[in-house]
C-alpha positions in Angstrom: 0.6 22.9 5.8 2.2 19.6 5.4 0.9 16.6 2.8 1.7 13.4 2.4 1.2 11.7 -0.7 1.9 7.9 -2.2 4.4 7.0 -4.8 3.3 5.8 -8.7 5.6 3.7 -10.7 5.0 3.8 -14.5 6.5 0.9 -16.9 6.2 0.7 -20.6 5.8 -2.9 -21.6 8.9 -4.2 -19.1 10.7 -0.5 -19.2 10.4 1.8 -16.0 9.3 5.2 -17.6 8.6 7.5 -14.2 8.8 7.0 -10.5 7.7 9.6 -8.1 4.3 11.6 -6.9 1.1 11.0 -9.0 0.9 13.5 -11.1 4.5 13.6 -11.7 4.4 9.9 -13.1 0.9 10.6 -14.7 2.4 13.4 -16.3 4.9 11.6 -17.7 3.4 8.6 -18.5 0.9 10.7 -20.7 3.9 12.5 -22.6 5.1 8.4 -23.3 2.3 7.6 -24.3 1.3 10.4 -26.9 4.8 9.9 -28.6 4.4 6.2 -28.0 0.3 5.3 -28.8 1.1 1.7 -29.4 3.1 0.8 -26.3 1.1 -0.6 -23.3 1.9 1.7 -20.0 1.2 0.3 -16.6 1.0 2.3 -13.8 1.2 1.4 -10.0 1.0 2.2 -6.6 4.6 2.3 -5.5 3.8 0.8 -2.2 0.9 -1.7 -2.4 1.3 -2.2 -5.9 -2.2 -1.7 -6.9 -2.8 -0.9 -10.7 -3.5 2.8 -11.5 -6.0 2.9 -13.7 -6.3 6.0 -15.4 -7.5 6.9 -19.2 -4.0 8.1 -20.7 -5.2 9.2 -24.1 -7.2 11.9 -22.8 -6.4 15.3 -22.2 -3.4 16.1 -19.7 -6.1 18.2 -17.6 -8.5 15.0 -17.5 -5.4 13.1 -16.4 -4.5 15.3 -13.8 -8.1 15.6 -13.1 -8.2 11.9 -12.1 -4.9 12.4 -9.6 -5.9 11.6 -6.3 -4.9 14.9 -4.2 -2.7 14.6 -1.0 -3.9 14.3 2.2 -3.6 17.5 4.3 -2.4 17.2 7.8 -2.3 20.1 10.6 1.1 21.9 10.8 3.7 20.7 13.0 2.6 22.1 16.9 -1.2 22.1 15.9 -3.6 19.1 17.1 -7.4 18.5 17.6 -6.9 19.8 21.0 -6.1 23.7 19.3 -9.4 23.7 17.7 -12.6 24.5 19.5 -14.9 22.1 20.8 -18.4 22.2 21.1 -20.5 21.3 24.6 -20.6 17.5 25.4 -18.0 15.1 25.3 -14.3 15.9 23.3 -14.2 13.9 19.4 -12.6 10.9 19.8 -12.4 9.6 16.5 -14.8 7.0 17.2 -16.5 4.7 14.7 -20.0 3.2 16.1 -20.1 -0.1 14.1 -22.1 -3.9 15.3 -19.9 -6.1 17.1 -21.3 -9.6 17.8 -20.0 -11.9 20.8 -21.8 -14.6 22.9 -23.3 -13.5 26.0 -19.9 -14.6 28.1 -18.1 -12.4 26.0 -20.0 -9.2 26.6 -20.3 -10.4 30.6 -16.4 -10.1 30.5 -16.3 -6.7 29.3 -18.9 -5.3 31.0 -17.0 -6.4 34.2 -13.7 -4.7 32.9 -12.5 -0.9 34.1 -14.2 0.9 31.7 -16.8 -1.3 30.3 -16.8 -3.0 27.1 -15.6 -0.3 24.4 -13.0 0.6 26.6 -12.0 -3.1 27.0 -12.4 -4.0 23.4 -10.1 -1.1 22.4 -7.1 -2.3 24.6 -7.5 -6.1 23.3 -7.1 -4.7 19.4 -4.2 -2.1 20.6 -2.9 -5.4 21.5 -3.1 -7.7 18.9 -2.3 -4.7 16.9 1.1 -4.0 18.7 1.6 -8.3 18.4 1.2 -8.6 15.0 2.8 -5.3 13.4 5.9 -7.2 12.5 3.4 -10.1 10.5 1.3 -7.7 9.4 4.3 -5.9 8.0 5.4 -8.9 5.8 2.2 -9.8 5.2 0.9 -7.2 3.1 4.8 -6.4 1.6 4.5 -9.8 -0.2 1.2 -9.5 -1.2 1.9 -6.1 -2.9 5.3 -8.1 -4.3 3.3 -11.2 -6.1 0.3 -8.5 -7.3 3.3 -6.6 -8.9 4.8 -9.4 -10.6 1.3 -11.2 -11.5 0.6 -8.2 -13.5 4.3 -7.6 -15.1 5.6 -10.9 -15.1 2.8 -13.4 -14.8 4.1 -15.2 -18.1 7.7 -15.0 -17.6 9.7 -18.2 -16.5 10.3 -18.6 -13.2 6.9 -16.9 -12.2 5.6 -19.9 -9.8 9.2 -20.7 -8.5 9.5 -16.6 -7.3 6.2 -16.7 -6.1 6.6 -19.6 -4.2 10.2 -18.5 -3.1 8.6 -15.2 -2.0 5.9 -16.9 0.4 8.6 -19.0 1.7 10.9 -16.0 2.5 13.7 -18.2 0.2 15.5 -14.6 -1.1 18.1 -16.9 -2.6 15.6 -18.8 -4.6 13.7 -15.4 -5.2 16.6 -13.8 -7.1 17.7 -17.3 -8.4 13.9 -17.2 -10.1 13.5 -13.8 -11.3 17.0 -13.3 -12.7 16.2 -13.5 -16.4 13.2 -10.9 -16.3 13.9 -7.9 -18.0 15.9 -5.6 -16.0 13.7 -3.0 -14.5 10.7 -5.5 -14.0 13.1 -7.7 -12.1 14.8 -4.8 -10.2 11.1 -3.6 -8.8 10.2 -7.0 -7.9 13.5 -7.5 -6.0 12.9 -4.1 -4.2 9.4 -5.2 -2.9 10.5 -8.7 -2.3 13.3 -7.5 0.3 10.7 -4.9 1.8 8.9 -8.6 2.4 11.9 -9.5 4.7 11.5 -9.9 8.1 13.4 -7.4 10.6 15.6 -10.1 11.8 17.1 -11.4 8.6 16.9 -8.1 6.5 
């Protein structure tokens, strides 16, 4: 059975301690921090950036305890469609949840092929397809600034990279974060040019 799993970043004050799966980096960052009680350890998603918040000076089992297992997905070859189904119509997937519109709206798509939840389905698929690419940069910068708000949100040059990273300035971005300390600034370069769009990266 395959899994996927997320990536952790660990940092001691400004040092990058352990990169890798969860409990890899939670491992290690628990070894740091019983040799090293009175240095700060931050720990992050590697993608979105979101701080890990996790009780290091408890036991290694609690640690691992609070390690969020990988997802599980069906082996290569197997789908819904192999399991069995019971009477009535196939599992979609589907999330029943309130949608308001005016009464011209639903008059639309109830005149559509399909009716309305077919209709409404195509016009997200849509938008979904349109904005990937904005989407994309959208939520890569967002992960970039929450990364450097929590690691360097007192350094110099924190507004000017911020603003540089918004603006999609790269030059002004490295100009900005250049005298960070080294792994701190290497991290937020990395998520900065994931922030890139596809026809300047």
């Amino acid at each position: 059975m395959n899994t996927t799993q997320t990536a952790w970043i660990a940092f001691a004050d400004s040092k990058r301690i352990a990169t890798g799966t969860p409990a890899d980096v939670a491992t290690q960052a628990k070894s740091f921090v019983d040799a090293h009680p009175q240095t700060t350890v931050f720990m992050f998603d590697a993608e979105t950036s979101q701080r890990i918040d996790i009780d290091l000076c408890a036991s290694l089992t609690h640690v691992l305890r609070c390690v969020p297992k990988p997802e599980a997905q069906a082996p290569q070859g197997e789908s819904q469609a192999d399991t069995p189904r019971t009477a009535g119509r196939p599992k979609l997937g589907v999330t029943a949840r309130e949608v308001t519109l005016l009464p011209r709206h639903w008059d639309w798509l109830a005149s559509q092929p399909g009716g309305a939840s077919v209709s409404l389905r195509k016009l997200v698929e849509h938008a979904m397809r349109a904005s990937k690419e904005t989407d994309r940069i959208r939520l890569a910068r967002e992960s970039a600034y929450r990364f450097m708000s929590a690691m360097a949100g007192d350094a110099a040059g924190f507004e000017e990279a911020s603003r540089a990273l918004f603006a999609g300035n790269d030059a002004g971005f490295r100009q900005s974060v250049a005298k960070w300390p080294k792994d701190v600034r290497e991290h937020a370069l990395s998520l900065a040019a994931a922030a890139r769009s596809e026809e300047t990266a």
